[in-house]
Every structure is written in C-alpha cells, then in structure tokens.
C-alpha positions as CSV (number, residue, x, y, z in Angstrom):
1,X,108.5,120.1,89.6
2,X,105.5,118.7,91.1
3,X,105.8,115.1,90.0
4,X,102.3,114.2,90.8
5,X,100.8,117.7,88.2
6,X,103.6,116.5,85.5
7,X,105.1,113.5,83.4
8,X,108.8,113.2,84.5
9,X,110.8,114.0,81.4
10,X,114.0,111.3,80.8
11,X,116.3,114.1,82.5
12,X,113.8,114.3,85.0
13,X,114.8,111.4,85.7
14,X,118.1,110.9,85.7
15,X,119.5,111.7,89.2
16,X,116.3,109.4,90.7
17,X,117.1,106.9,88.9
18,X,120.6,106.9,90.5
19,X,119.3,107.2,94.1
20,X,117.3,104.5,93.7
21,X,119.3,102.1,92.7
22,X,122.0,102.9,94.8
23,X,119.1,102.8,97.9
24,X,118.1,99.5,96.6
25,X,121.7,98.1,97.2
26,X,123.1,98.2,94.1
27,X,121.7,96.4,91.7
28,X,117.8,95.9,90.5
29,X,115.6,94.4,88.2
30,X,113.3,96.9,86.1
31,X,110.9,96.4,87.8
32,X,112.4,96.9,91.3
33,X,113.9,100.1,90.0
34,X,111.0,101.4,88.7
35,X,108.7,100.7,91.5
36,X,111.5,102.5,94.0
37,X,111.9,105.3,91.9
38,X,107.9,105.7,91.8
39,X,107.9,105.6,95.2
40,X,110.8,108.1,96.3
41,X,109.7,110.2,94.1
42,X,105.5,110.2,95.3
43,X,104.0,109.3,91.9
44,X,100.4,109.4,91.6
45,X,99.3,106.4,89.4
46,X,97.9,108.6,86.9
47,X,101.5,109.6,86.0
48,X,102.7,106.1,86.5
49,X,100.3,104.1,84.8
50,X,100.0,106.8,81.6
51,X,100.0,104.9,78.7
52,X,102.7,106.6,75.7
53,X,100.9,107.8,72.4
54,X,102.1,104.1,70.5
55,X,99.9,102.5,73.9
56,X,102.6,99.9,73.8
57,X,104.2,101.2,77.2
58,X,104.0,103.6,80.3
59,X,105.7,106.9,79.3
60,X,107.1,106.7,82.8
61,X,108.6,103.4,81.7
62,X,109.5,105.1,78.4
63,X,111.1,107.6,80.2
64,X,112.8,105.9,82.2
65,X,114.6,103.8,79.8
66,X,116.0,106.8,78.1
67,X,117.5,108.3,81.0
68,X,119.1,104.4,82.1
69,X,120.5,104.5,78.1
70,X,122.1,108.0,79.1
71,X,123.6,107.4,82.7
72,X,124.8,103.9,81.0
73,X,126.2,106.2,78.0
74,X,128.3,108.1,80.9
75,X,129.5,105.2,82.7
76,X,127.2,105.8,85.9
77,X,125.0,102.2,85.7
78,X,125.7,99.1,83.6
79,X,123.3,96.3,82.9
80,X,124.1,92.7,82.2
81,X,122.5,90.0,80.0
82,X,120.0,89.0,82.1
83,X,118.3,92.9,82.5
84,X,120.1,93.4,86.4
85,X,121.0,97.3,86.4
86,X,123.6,98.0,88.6
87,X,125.3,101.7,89.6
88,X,129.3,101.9,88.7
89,X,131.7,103.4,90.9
90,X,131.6,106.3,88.4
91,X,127.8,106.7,89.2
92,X,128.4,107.1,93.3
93,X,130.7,109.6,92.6
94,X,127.8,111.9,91.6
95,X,126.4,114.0,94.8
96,X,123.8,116.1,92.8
97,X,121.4,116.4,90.1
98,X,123.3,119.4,88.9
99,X,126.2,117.7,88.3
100,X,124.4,114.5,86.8
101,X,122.3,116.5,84.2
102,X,125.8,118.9,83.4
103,X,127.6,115.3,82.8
104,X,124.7,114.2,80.3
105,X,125.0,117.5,78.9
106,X,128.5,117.6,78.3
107,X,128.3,114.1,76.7
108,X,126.2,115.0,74.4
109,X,127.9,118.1,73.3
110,X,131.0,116.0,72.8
111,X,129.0,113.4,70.4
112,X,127.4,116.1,68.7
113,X,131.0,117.9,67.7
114,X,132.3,114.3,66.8
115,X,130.1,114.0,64.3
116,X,130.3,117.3,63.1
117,X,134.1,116.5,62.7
118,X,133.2,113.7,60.6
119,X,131.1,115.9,58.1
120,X,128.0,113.7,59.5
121,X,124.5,115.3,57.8
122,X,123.2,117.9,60.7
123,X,119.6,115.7,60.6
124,X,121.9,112.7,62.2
125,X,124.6,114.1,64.2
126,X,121.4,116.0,66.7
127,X,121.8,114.3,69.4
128,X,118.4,112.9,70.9
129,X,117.4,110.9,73.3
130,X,117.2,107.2,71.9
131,X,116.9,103.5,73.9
132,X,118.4,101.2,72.1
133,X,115.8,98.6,73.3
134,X,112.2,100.6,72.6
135,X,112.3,100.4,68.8
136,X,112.7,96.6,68.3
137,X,110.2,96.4,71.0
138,X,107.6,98.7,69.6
139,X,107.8,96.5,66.1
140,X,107.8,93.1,67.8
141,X,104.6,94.4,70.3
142,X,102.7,95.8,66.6
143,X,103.6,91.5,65.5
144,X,102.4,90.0,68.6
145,X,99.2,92.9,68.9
146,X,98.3,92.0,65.0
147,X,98.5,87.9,65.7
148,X,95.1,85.6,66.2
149,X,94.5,84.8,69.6
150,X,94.5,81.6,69.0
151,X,98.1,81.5,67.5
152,X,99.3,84.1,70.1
153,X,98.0,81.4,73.0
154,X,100.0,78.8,70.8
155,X,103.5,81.3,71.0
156,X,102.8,81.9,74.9
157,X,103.0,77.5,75.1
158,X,106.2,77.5,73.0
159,X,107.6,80.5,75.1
160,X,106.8,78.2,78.1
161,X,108.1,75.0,76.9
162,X,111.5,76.8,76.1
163,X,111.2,77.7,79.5
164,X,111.5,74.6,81.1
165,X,107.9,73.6,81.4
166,X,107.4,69.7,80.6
167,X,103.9,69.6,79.8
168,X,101.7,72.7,78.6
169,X,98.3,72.5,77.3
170,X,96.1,75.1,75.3
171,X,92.7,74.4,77.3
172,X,90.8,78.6,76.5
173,X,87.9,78.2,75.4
174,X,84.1,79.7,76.6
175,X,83.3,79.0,80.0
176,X,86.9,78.7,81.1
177,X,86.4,81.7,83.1
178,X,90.3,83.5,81.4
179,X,92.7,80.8,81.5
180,X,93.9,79.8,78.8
181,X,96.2,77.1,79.6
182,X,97.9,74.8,82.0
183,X,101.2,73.6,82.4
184,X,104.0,71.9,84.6
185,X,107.0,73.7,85.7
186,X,110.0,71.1,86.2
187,X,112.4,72.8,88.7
188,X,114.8,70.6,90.3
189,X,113.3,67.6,91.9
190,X,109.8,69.6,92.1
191,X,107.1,70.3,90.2
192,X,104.7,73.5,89.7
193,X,101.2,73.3,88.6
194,X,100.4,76.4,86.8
195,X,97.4,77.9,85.3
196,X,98.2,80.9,82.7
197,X,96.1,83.5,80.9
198,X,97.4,85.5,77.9
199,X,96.2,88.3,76.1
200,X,96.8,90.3,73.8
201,X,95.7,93.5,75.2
202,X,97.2,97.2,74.2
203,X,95.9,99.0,77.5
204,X,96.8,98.4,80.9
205,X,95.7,95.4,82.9
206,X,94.2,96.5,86.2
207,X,94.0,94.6,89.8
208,X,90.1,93.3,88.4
209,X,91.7,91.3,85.6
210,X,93.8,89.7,88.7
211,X,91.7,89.4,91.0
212,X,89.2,87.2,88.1
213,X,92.1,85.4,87.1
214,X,92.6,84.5,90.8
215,X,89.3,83.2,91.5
216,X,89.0,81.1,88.3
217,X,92.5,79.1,89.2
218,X,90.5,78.5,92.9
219,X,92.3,75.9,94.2
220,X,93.1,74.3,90.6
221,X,97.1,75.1,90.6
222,X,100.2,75.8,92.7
223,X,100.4,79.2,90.8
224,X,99.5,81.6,88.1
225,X,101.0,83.2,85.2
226,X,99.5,86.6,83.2
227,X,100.9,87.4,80.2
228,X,100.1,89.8,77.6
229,X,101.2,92.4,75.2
230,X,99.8,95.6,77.1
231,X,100.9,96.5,80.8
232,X,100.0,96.0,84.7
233,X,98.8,99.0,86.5
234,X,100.8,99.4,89.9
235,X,97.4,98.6,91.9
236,X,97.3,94.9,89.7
237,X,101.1,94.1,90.7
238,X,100.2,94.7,94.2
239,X,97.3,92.4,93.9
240,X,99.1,90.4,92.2
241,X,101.3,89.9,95.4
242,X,98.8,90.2,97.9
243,X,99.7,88.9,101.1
244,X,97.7,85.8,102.1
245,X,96.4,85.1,98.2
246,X,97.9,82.9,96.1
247,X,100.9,84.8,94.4
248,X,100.5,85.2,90.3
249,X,103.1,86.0,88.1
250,X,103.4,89.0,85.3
251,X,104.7,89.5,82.1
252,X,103.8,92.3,80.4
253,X,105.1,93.5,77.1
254,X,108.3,94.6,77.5
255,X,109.4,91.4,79.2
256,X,107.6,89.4,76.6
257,X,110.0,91.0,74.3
258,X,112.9,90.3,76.2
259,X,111.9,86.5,77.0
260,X,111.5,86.1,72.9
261,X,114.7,87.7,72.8
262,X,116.7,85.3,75.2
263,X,115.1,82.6,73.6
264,X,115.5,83.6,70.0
265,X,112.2,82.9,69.0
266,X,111.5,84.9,66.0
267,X,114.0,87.6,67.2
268,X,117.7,87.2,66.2
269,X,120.4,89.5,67.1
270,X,123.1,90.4,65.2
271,X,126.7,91.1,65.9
272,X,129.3,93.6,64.2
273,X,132.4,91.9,64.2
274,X,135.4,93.9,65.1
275,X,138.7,93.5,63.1
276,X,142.0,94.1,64.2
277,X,145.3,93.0,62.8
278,X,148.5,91.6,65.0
279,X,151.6,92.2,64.1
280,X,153.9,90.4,65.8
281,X,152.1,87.7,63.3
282,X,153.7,89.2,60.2
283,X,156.6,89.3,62.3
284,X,157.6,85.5,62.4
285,X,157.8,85.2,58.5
C-alpha cells in the first residue's frame, strides 16, 4: 500500500504500531506514538491531518486507536491510567505483520463462536472494530462543541484550577489579540506565568493559529497553553515546539476528554463489581 495515495485502515496499522513503540523504547505517550508511527511509515499530512466524517478527530488517529484496542485485546501492548502505551513481552514475540494480522484474526474468530455458543443475536456477536474510548469521546466533544464560548472559557479555568493552577483569570475579550486567559502554575517552589487560548473549534488548528497566539503572549508570560475541541495539524505541533521560540502547550480534543475524565468533571465512570464467594468462610460455622 502506498501510505501517502491511501488512509491506513486499523489493520493497516497494526504491525506499525508495534514497531514503533518498541523503537521508541517501550513505552509512549499518544502522541509520541503516533508521531513515530507517521514518521516510519512516510505519511503525507494530507493522510495525517484528514479529519474523520464526525470532524471530531484525524481518521489516522481514529485508526489508530482501533488497531491499539486490538493488539491490547491480544495481549501485545497494555496502557496504564495515565494514557502510557507500552509493548508486552507477548507483543515482541511477534516478527511479522503476517503473523500479527493472523493473531487479530484468530481472536476474533474465537469471540465471534463464543457468542454464537451463547445464542448471542448475529447483529451483536459480528465482530467489529470498536475503541472503547472514541464513543464517550465523540458525545462529550458534541457537549463541549454545542457550549457558549463564554461558558466553555469558564470550563477551560476550572479544568486549570483542578490542575494545580493558583490563580486563573478569564481576561478574552476584543482587542486581546486570542488569549483568553491568564493564570499561575504552582509547581514546587516555582511559579509559571501562563497565557492560554481556548476554542471551540471542529477543524484542525494549523501552525498560523500558533504562530498568532505566539506573538500576542510577546514577552507577557513564561508560557502558553492552546486548547480546544478540534485538532493540531502536524506542521502546528512542530511550531509549537520550535526551536529558539517560546515553547506552547496543546490540548486538543481527545486530551480534553481525557483531562475531564481524570478529573471527573462532568464525566463519571462506572465500575461493574465482580462477585465471588469464599468458601472456606462457610467452612468455619
């Protein structure tokens, strides 16, 4: 497949997501991983920075997320609470796509005659590609896309004081030139000056929203923060971490959802206890 004529399916994607992280050393952030993969695999940023038909997310991103939920289904990468991917010993044992893609495969025959054994309905036993994490997010990006901007700036200075900022102000207004707030960041025994923007956009944000946001903070804060609901292109993360400019932060959607997650604000999560009885309890009366 010529990766730069053609979107990458999740299967695609499978063994190179594998490589990658095992190149990486191990373990990565999403964003490491994805920006590796993209890399090893000569992406053109058309294909990267394709926005999927909901226009919450990259379908690379989408993509990729279904094929981590699969090689996590077989055992080949695990993640931990705080979003780390790393490869398993199981997942190093692979030498080949082949034999990647025939493991999926096999999996997924196996669930699909489980449930079959279990009289499941045929429309719920096909087995389909799902992330566990991409429908919550799609609802909760709809929420935060259909808020006022004025209340969304007020969510983004909650999200940051549950952060462990000590002071955030709401200062957008006409004339600010983008930002739309300032804050302190308390870390240790020293302090950050930061200058945000937040938006609630549903495209992608490209290196000239940077670059503007840059030269409004001009000297007015130690760094800067972009938030919104949409995504960054590749070109605005690498501006964003231009050499020899003042370094910005992003948080684009998918991470908003995951900070409102870990900080349960308007997102709960709920757990299925599992019951199971002892019998050397019974045993004593």
């Amino acid at each position: 497949m010529n990766a730069n004529l053609q979107m990458p399916t999740a299967d695609d994607l499978l063994w190179p997501t594998l490589k990658a992280l095992d190149n990486i050393g191990g373990s990565a952030s999403i964003q490491e991983l994805l920006s590796r993969m993209s890399s090893e695999m000569k992406l053109s940023d058309d294909i990267i920075n394709k926005l999927n038909r909901k226009g919450n997310q990259t379908t690379f991103y989408t993509n990729s997320a279904l094929a981590r939920s699969e090689l996590k289904r077989i055992g080949a990468i695990d993640n931990t609470e705080k979003g780390v991917w790393v490869i398993t010993n199981t997942g190093r044992k692979f030498q080949s796509e082949d034999q990647v893609r025939d493991q999926v495969r096999e999996f997924r025959a196996n669930q699909w005659e489980a449930k079959k054994a279990k009289g499941a309905e045929s429309s719920d036993s096909k087995p389909v590609d799902v992330d566990d994490d991409q429908d919550w997010k799609d609802a909760l990006l709809d929420t935060l896309k259909n808020m006022a901007p004025d209340a969304f700036e007020r969510l983004c200075r909650r999200i940051l004081l549950e952060s462990d900022f000590t002071r955030v102000d709401v200062t957008g207004r006409p004339g600010d030139q983008g930002i739309d707030g300032a804050g302190v960041l308390r870390f240790n025994l020293i302090s950050f000056h930061v200058r945000f923007q937040c938006k609630r956009y549903s495209e992608s944000v490209g290196a000239p929203h940077i670059r503007d946001f840059r030269g409004a903070l001009n000297g007015r804060a130690d760094k800067g923060l972009f938030m919104t609901t949409g995504t960054f292109t590749t070109e605005a993360r690498k501006e964003a971490e231009r050499a020899g400019a003042l370094a910005i932060d992003l948080i684009d959607g998918a991470e908003l959802c995951d900070l409102l997650k870990k900080l349960k604000l308007g997102v709960s999560t709920k757990m299925v206890p599992e019951i199971s009885i002892n019998p050397e309890f019974f045993e004593t009366f």
